[in-house]
C-alpha positions, 0 to 999 in steps of 0.5 A, spaced: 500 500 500 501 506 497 502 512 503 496 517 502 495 524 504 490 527 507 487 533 505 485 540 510 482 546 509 486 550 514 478 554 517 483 560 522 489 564 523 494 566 518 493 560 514 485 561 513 483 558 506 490 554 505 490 546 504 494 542 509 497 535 507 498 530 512 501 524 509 499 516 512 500 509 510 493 507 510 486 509 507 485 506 514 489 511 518 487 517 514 480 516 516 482 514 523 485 521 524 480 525 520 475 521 525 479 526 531 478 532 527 471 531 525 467 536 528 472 542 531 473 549 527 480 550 525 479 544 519 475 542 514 476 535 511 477 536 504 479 529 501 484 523 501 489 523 495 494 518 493 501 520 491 500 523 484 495 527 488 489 524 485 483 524 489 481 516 492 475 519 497 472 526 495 469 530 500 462 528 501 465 521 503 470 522 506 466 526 512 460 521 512 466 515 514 469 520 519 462 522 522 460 515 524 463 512 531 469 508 529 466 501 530 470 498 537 472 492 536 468 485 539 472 483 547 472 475 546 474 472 553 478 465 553 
């Protein structure tokens, strides 16, 4: 797998209107991170791209994925 960047509107201060790039190793990972910002006012999630700078999530997916709770995983006891 191929690292991805996630995509950031910057929403205040001096960098008000700019894209910030965060880069990761997974779609996955990405998306984990986005989850955390989601909903806070200093960055609007934009999209996920690939290296070349292709979009693989737009906007409108990206934010549906990272508004639903991350799925916590099954406790299995032994």
């Amino acid at each position: 797998m191929q690292p991805v960047r996630l995509v950031l509107l910057v929403l205040e201060g001096p960098r008000e209107g700019e894209n910030d790039f965060l880069e990761f190793p997974s779609i996955e990972d990405a998306v984990s991170y986005g989850r955390e910002l989601y909903g806070g006012g200093r960055f609007q999630l934009d999209a996920i791209e690939d290296s070349s700078g292709k979009a693989v999530i737009s906007f409108d997916y990206l934010n549906d994925l990272c508004r639903t709770a991350h799925p916590t995983p099954e406790r299995r006891y032994g």
